[in-house]
N, C-alpha and C positions, 0 to 999 in steps of 0.2 A: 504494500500500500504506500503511495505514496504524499507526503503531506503537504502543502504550500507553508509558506511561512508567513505568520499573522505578528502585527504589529499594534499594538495599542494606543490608540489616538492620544495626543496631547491634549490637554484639558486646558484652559486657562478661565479662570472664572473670577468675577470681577464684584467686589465685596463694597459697599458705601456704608461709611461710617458719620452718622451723626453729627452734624456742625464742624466737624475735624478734617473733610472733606477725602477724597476717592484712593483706597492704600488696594492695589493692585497684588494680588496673589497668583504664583505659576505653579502648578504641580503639573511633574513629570511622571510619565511612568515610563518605564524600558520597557525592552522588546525582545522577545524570547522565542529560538527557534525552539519547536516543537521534534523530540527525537521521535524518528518510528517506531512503530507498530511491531513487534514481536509477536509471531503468533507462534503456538504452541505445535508440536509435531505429532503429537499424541492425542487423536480425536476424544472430543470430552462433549458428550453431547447434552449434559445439563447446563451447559453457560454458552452465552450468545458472543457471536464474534465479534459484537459491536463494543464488550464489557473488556474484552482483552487486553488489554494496555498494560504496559508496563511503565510502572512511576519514572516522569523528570531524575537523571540522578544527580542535579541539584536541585536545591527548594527557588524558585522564580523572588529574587529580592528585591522590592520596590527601591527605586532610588528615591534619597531624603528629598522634601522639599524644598526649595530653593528659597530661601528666604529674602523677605518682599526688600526691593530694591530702594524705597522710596522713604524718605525717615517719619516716622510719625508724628504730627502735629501734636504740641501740648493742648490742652483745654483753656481759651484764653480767659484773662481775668474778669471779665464784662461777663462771660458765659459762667463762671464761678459766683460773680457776686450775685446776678440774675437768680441763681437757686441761693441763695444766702440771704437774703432781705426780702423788704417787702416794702409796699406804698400804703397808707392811709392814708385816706383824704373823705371829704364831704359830698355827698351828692345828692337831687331830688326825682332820680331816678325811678323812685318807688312811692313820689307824690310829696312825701318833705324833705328836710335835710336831715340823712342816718350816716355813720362813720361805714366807710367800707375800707380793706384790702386789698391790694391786688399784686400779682409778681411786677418789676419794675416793667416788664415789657406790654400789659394790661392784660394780661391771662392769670387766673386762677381765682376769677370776682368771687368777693364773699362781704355777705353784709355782717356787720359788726353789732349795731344797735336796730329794735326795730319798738319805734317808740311815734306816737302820736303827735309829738312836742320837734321841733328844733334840738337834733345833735350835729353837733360840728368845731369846725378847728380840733381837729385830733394832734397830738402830740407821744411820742416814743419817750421812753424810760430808755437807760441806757445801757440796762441787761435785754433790752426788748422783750420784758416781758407782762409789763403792763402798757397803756394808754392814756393819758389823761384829755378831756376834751372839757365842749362847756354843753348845756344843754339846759331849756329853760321848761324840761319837764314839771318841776315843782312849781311854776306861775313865775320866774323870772328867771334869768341867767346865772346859771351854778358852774361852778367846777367839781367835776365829775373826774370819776374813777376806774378804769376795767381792767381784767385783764385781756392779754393780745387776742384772745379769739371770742373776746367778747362776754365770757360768764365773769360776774360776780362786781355790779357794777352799782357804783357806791357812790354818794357825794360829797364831796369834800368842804366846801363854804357853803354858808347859810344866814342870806343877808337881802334883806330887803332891795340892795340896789343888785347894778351887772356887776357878774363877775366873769372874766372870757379870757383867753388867750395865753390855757396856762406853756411852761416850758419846764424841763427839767435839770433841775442839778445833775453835773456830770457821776458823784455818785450816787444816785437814787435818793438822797436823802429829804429835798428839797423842791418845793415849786414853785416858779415866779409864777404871777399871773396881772393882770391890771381891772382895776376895780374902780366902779364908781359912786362908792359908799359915802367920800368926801364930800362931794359935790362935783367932782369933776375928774378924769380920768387919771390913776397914778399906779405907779409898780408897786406890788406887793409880794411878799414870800411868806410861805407857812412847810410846816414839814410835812411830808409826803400823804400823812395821814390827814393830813387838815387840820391841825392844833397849832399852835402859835403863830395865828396867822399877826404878820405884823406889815408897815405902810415904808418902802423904802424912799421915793422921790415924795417932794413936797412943795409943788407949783401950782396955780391959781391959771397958767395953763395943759394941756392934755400931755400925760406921758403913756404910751402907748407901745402893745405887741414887746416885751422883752421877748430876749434871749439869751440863752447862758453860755459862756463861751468855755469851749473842751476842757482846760485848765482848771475850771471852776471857780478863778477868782474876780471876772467881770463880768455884769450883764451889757449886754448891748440894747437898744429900744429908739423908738419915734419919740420927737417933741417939739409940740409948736412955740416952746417956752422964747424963742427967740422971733419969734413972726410968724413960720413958716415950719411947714415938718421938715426934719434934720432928724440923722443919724447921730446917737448920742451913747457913749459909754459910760459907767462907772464902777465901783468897786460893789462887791455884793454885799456891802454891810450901806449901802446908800450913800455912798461920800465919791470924793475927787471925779466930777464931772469932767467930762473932757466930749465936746464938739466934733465929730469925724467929716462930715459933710458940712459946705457953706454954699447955697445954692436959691435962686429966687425961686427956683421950684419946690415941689415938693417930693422929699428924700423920705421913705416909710419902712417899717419891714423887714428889720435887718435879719439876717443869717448867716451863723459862723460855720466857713471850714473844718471839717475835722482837725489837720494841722493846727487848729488855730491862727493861718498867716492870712485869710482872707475873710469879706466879709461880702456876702450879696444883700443885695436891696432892693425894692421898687425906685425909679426916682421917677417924675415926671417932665425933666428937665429939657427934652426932645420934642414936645408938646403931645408927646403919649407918655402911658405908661410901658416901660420898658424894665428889662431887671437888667441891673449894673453888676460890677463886683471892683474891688477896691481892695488895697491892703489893711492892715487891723490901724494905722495910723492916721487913715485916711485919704495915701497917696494914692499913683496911679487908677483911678476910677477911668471904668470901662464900660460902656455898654456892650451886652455879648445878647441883648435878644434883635433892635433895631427891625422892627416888627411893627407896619401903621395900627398894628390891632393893639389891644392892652396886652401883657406880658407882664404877670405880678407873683406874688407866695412863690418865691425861690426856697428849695431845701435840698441840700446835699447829699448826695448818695456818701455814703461811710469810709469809703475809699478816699473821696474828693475828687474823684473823676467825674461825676456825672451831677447835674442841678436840675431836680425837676421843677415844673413851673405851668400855674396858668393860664391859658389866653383861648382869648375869643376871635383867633384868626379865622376860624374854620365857621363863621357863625355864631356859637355857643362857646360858653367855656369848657374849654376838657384839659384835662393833663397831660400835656409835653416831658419828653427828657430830650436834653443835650447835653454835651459832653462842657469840662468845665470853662473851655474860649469859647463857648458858644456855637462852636460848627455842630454840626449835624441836628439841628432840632427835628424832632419827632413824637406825634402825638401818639399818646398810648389807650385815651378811651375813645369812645366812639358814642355818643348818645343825646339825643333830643335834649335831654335836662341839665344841668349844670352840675359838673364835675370842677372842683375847687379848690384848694388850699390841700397841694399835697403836703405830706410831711413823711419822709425815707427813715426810715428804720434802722437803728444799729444790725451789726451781723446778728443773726438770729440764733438765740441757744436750740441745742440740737434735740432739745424734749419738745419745743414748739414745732419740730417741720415734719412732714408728711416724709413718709420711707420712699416715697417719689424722689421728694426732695434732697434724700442723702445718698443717691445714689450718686 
């Protein structure tokens, strides 16, 4: 009998990997003549001629696979910190204003609060694992308590006038917020629980929106105490003011860099609103949205790469991210109602994220 010799086709098959883009794989196999057929001399009429063979007397040994040519992409940081954070912000999507979530890229909506009243201006703790916002479910404007996925949601002041726009101390210990208990808008702190609440600024005009800067030992905040809103610091026991912005517009809003060396703002100094960013001294001030729409509520991704933000370019308000000069702005919700006042969330402890999430 005689045999042809058969060859085994190359394979090449072609593998796509996930955001990491296309890592090409070749398996070979060899090819192996076939020995003849031995047949037996000695008729044996219980077995068929077809079964006769005698064994390869080698074993046929695949050759190893050639390993992939192409070096493999890391996972880049933007793609890491996208599963590591999250976005809060307010929205009346669901007919009033409730705190929602979302991954920075606007995938993974989840509502937070679902209450019949005004909840809004959400704020991150800086274990990320509570929230503070304000909500005027009790018949005025409180500062309010949750934790990150929304159970166990408590109030913190309790006072006849507004209370809104709390922020937190870099170690959880603390919360500014501004109240108009006075008669007129001013920075307050109380500890995290809501007991000793006490009155930092003391102006006859508006001090407004603190923020605490990473360090923990200045707030930043708005004040018309000179005419006009201005960016304005001080220490967090209420003393050594100091002016950042001088400007006949108006400067609102401030937000610190994680670093600490930057600070973004609303100004309106362009004859829009637009969000600036500037050093923690005041220098170099920049507009990075330059936007005919309003462009307002800047907040920094944890890294300091990225500053989400407001605006009503697209029609409505929805929430933007761009990178921290401003190139690539991009909107991340999509919806008829107003989407508002993000606020970026520290890295996220690993008891809060979905087993999605930690892969």
């Amino acid at each position: 009998m005689q045999l042809e010799n058969k060859c085994i086709l190359h394979v090449r098959s072609t593998v796509f990997l996930s955001l990491v883009g296309a890592i090409i794989g070749v398996s070979v196999y060899g090819c192996k003549k076939e020995e003849p057929v031995t047949e037996d001399t000695a008729p044996t009429e219980s077995v068929e001629p077809s079964r006769e063979y005698t064994p390869p007397k080698e074993p046929i040994v695949q050759e190893p696979q050639k390993e992939d040519t192409l070096p493999k992409k890391s996972v880049s940081l933007e793609d890491k910190l996208y599963k590591q954070t999250k976005i809060a912000f307010d929205s009346s999507r669901d007919g009033n204003p409730e705190i929602y979530v979302m991954n920075p890229d606007g995938s993974g909506l989840k509502r937070l609060t679902n209450n019949s009243a005004r909840n809004y201006l959400p704020s991150w703790s800086a274990d990320a694992k509570k929230i503070a916002f304000t909500s005027n479910r009790d018949g005025n404007l409180e500062i309010y308590v949750m934790n990150a996925d929304g159970s166990e949601q408590k109030r913190l002041t309790n006072n006849p006038a507004y209370d809104q726009w709390p922020s937190w101390s870099p170690d959880g210990s603390r919360i500014a917020f501004q109240s108009y208990r006075d008669g007129n808008w001013e920075i307050y702190v109380m500890n995290a629980d809501g007991t000793e609440q006490k009155r930092l600024t003391n102006n006859p005009t508006s001090d407004w929106k603190p923020y605490w800067s990473p360090d923990g030992k200045k707030i930043a905040f708005g004040s018309k105490r000179d005419g006009n809103w201005e960016i304005y610091v001080m220490n967090v026991v209420g003393s050594e003011y100091k002016r950042l912005t001088n400007n006949p517009a108006d400067d609102a809003v401030p937000s610190w860099s994680p670093d600490g060396k930057k600070i973004a703002f609303n100004s309106h100094r362009d004859g829009n609103w637009d969000v600036y960013v500037m050093n923690v001294d005041g220098s170099e001030q920049k507009n990075l949205t330059n936007n005919p729409a309003y462009d307002v509520n800047p907040s920094w991704s944890p890294d300091g790469k990225k500053i989400a933000f407001t605006s009503n370019r697209d029609g409505n308000n929805e929430i933007y991210v761009m990178n921290a000069d401003g190139s690539q702005q991009k909107r991340v919700t999509n919806n008829p109602a107003m989407d508002i006042v993000p606020s970026w969330s520290p890295f996220l402890p690993l008891e809060n994220k979905t087993m999605e999430d930690k892969k």
